[in-house]
N, C-alpha and C positions, 0 to 999 in steps of 0.2 A: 731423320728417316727419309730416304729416297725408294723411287719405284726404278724399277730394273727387270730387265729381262733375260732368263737365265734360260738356253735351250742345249739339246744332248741331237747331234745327227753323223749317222754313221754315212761319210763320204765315200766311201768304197773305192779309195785314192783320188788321188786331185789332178796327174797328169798323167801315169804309165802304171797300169796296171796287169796282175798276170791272168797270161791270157787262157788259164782254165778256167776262169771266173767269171769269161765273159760267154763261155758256152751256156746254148739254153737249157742242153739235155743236162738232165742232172745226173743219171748213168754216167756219160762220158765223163762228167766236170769229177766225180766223185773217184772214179777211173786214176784217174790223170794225180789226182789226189792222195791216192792210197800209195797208189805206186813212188812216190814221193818221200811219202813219210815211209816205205820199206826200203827204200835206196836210201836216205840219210843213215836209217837204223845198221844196211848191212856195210856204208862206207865207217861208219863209226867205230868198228869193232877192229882192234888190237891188230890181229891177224886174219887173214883171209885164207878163207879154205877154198879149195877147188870147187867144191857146191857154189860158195859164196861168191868168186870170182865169176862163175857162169851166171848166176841170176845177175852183176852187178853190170857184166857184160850185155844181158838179155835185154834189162832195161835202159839200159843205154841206147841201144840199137833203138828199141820200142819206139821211145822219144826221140829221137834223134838228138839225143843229150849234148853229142859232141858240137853242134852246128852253130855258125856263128852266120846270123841269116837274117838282114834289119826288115828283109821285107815280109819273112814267113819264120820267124823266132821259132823255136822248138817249145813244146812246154815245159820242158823238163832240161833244165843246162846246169853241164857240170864244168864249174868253173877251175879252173888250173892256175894256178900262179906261176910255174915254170915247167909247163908239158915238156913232154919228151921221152925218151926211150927209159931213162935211169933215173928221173926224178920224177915224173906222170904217173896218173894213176892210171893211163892208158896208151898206147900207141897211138901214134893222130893216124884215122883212118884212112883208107884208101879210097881212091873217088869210086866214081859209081851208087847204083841206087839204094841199094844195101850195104854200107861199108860192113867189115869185119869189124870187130870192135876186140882185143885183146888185153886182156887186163896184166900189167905189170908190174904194178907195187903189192909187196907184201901183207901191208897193212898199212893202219889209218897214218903212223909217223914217219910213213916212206913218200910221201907225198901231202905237198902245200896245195890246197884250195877246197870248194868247198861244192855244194849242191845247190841249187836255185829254182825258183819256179819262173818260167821265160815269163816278159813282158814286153809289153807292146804302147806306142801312147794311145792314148786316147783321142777321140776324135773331138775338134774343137767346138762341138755344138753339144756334148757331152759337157766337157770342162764348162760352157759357158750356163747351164743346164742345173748346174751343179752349182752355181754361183749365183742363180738368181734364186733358187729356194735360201740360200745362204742371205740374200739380201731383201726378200722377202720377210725371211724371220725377222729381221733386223734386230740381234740379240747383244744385249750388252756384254754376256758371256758366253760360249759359245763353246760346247766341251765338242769336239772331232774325234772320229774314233775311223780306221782304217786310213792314216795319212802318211805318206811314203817318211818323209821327215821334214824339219824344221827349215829348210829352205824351200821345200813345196810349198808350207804354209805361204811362206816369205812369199815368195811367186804368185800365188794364190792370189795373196791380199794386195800385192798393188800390180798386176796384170788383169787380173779377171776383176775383181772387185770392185778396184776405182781405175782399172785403165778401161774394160770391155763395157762394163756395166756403168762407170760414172759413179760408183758407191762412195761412200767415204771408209776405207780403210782402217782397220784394227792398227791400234798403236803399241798392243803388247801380240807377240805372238810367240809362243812356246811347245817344245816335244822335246823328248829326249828318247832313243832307241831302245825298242822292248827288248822280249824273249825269241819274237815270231822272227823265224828266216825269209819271209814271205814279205818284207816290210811295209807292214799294217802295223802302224804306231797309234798312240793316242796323245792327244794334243788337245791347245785350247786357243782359243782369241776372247780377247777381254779388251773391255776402254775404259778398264778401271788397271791399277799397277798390280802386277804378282808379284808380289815380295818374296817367295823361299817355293821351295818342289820338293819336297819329300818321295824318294823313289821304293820301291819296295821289286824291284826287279834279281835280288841276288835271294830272295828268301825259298827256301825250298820245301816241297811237299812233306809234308810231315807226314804220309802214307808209305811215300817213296821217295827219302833222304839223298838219293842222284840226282833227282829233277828239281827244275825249277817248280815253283808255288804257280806261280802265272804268267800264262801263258803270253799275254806281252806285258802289262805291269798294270800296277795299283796308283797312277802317281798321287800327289797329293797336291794341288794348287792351291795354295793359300794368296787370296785376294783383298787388297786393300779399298776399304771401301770409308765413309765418314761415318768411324767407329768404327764399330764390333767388326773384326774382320770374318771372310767367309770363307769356307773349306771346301773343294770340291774333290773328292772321289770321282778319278777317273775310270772306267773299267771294261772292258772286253773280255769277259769273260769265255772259256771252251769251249770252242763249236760244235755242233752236234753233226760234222764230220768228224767220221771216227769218234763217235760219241763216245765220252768218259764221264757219267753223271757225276760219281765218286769224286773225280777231280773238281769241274764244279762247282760241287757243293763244298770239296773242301776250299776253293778260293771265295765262295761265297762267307764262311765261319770266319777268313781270315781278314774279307772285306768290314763282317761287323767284327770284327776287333778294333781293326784301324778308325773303323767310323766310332768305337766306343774312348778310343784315348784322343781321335781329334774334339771332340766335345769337351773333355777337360781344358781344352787351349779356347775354345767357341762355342757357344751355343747352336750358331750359324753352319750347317754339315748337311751338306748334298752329295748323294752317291750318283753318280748319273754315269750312263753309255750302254752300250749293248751286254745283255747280260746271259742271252743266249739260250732264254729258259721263259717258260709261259708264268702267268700269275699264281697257279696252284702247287707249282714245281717247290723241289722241297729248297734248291738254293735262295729262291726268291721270300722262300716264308723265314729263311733261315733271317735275313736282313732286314724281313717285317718285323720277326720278333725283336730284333735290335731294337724294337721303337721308332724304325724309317719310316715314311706315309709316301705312298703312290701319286706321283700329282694326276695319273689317269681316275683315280678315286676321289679327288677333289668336286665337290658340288658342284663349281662352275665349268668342269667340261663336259661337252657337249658331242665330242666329234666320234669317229668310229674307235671300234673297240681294240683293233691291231694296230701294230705299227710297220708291219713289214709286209712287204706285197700286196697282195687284195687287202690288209687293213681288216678284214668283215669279222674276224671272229677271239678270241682271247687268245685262240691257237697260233693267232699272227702276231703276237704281241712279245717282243723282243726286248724291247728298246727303255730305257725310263729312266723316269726324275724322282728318286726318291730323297727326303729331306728329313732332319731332325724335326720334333715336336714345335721348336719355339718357329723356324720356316714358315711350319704348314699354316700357323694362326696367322699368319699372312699372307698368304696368297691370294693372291686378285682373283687372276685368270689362268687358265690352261690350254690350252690349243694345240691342235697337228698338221702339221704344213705336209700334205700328200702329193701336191701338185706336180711334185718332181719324177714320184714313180710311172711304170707305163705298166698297169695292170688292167684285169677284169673291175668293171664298177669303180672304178676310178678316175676323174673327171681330173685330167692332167693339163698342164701347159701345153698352149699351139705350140710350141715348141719341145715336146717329146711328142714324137711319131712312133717310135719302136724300143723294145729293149735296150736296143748298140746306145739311143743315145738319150734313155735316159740318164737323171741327175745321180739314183742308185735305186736299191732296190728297198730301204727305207726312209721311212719318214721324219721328220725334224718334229722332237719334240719342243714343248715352251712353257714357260709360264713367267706369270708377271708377278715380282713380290717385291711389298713393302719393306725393306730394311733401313 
């Protein structure tokens, strides 16, 4: 039996993130968002009708979709693999403050590329911000949830980690690319080995047989430990932009399933990451009833009741570690590293002064368990 530390903290990217996410007004950020997911929706469709063409035009313009601009990105960029008159889905426009913006392809198989949400990097006192709640925690496993991909980690851990900070550096580091166009992946670091990844990114909603089940993935990290090995559920679960409870909760049903046949392989099964939903929500009770335990319900913690933003109320509470029966009877401790956010009532690092640079907008959770 050894003690370990197992934490869940949604990084909210690690180098270049987009830049509606860094607005504070949530009108605009939610703006910027909607319009997003109605411009994928109306490039997606077969044929374009003349209605369709004007709105796809409209938003275009809006954003300034077309612009390729490192100092002021657009939010919204529509990327082209071979623009042009007869293979584009647009005209490249003409200068000026207003281009026109002309739509030319027919439909979605008249044209190669795709829609994006613009990004920008991050500021380096941000990355580094980011990396000291990360080494702060100082967590044997480390589930990440919004991380662009598997050579950010890479970067991550021996630039910021052990080059800015002096840390020592994760020797296993893992992600594989979700659902989300937005690239918010979910990832882990471990200083124990991961032996296998079970992905669950091709399953689809069993409400609506088109779509994918989830929205970036389920993966499944299985970790070698001395013995019994350990299962982590990774999850990020449906934002409640554009809220879908229905969706959810149905990745919620699918998540205890999966936590119900990783137990036949381990006793040992943590669901953990943003789940996007309060403690009385009916996804959250779906996964209690599986038999998962809250490590914010565990006796030895002590800290605030949220995890996201002000932390003060169960209404901020997003984030968690939930664990199989034979876990819970081990768990030491519990804890929440907040230091990194820049909120109300929140007693942060000299080094987050504002929003821009804090580490993200939540908190690392942890806990320390016997296996």
């Amino acid at each position: 039996m050894m003690s370990i530390r197992i934490a869940t903290f949604n990084m909210e990217n690690l180098f270049r993130r987009p830049t509606a996410f860094r607005l504070d007004d949530p009108v605009a950020r939610k703006d910027i968002l909607d319009d997003f997911a109605t411009l994928s929706a109306l490039l997606d469709r077969p044929e374009y009708s003349a209605d369709d063409k004007r709105k796809i035009a409209g938003l275009i313009e809006k954003h300034r979709a077309y612009a390729i601009d490192p100092e002021d990105p657009p939010p919204i960029y529509v990327n082209q693999s071979r623009p042009g008159k007869d293979s584009g889905l647009f005209k490249p426009p003409g200068r000026g403050r207003h281009p026109h913006i002309e739509i030319t392809a027919k439909g979605r198989s008249a044209w190669a590329g795709w829609v994006e949400l613009g990004q920008d990097d991050l500021d380096l006192d941000t990355v580094r911000n980011t990396g000291r709640v990360v080494s702060e925690v100082d967590a044997d496993v480390l589930l990440t949830v919004e991380v662009e991909d598997r050579l950010a980690l890479e970067r991550f851990n021996s630039q910021v980690l052990a080059g800015a900070l002096g840390r020592r550096p994760y020797p296993y580091a893992l992600l594989i690319d979700g659902n989300d166009s937005r690239g918010i992946d979910i990832g882990i670091f471990s200083r124990y080995p991961i032996t296998s990844l079970r992905t669950h990114i091709f399953e689809t909603n069993p409400n609506r047989p088109d779509e994918r089940l989830f929205s970036r993935d389920c993966p499944e990290f299985e970790i070698r430990l001395n013995g019994t090995p350990l299962v982590i559920l990774g999850n990020h679960l449906k934002s409640k932009s554009n809220d879908d409870p229905a969706l959810r909760l149905a990745q919620a049903r699918r998540v205890a399933e999966i936590y119900r046949a990783a137990l036949e392989r381990t006793p040992h099964v943590i669901v953990a990451g943003d789940l996007n939903d309060f403690p009385s929500s009916d996804s959250v009770a779906t996964l209690e009833g599986a038999g998962l335990r809250d490590a914010m319900s565990h006796r030895s913690y002590r800290g605030l009741p949220g995890t996201f933003k002000p932390c003060q109320s169960e209404r901020d509470k997003i984030d968690y570690l939930l664990m199989s029966p034979e876990v819970w009877q081990e768990v030491q401790h519990v804890g929440l590293e907040t230091r990194g956010i820049c909120a109300d009532g929140i007693k942060s690092f000299d080094t987050v002064t504002s929003p821009i640079d804090a580490a993200s907008d939540h908190a690392a959770l942890y806990m320390d368990v016997d296996l």
